[in-house]
N, C-alpha and C positions, 0 to 999 in steps of 0.2 A: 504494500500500500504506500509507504514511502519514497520507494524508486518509482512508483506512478505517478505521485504527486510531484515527485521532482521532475520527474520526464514530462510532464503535463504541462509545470508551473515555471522551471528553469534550463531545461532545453532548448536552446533558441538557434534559429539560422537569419543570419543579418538581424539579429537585436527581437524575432518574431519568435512565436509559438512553433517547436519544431514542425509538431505531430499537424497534418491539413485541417481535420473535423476542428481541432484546438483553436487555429486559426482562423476558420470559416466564421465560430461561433463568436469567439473574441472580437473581431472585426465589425460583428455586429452589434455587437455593445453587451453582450452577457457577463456572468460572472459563474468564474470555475468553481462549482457549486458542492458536487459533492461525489466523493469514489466510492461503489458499491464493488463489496469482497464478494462474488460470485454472484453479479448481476446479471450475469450472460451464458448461461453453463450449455448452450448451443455447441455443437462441435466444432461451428467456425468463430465463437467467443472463446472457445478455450485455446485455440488455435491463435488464434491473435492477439489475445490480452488474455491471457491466463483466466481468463472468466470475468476478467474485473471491467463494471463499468463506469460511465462517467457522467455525470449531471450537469448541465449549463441552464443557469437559470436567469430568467428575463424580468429586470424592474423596470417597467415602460418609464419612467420618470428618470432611470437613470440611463438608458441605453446610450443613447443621446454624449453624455460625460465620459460613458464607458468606451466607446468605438473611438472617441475624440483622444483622451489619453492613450490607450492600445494602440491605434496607430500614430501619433505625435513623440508620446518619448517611452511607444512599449512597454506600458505600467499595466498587468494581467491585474485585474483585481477578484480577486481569490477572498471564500467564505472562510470562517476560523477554522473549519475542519481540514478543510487542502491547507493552510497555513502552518499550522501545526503539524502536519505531514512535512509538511517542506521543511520546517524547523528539523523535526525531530532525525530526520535524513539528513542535512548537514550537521548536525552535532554528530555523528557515528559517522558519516561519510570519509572516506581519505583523497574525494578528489578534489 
């Protein structure tokens, strides 16, 4: 769950969202919402993310700030749960 939330939230190609779906949704002003441990137990969910899925969730009043930041100086704005993933993987992390 922490290597996703890093891979999600600090993975980046030119300063962006590595992963495309990340991207798509960022871009349009969401917020990386929330990782589900065996949201997807499909054979082509386990096959591509280990089962895990990912939640992007939309505050019409904020899209707007969200898509403007994300694209201008690439600021992902991430719920306490991803945040705290991304934390807890750079403290144990060695890269």
């Amino acid at each position: 769950m922490k290597l996703c939330a890093w891979y999600l939230y600090g993975e980046k190609h030119r300063g962006y969202a590595l992963n495309p779906v990340a991207n798509f949704h960022l871009q349009n002003g969401s917020v990386l919402w929330r990782l589900n441990w065996m949201g997807d137990t499909s054979p082509r969910g386990i096959a591509a993310s280990c089962g895990m899925m990912v939640n992007y969730r939309y505050f019409l009043e904020d899209t707007a700030s969200n898509s403007a930041a994300y694209l201008g100086t690439k600021h992902i704005t991430a719920s306490e749960q991803v945040l705290s993933l991304v934390s807890q993987f750079q403290q144990n992390s060695k890269l």
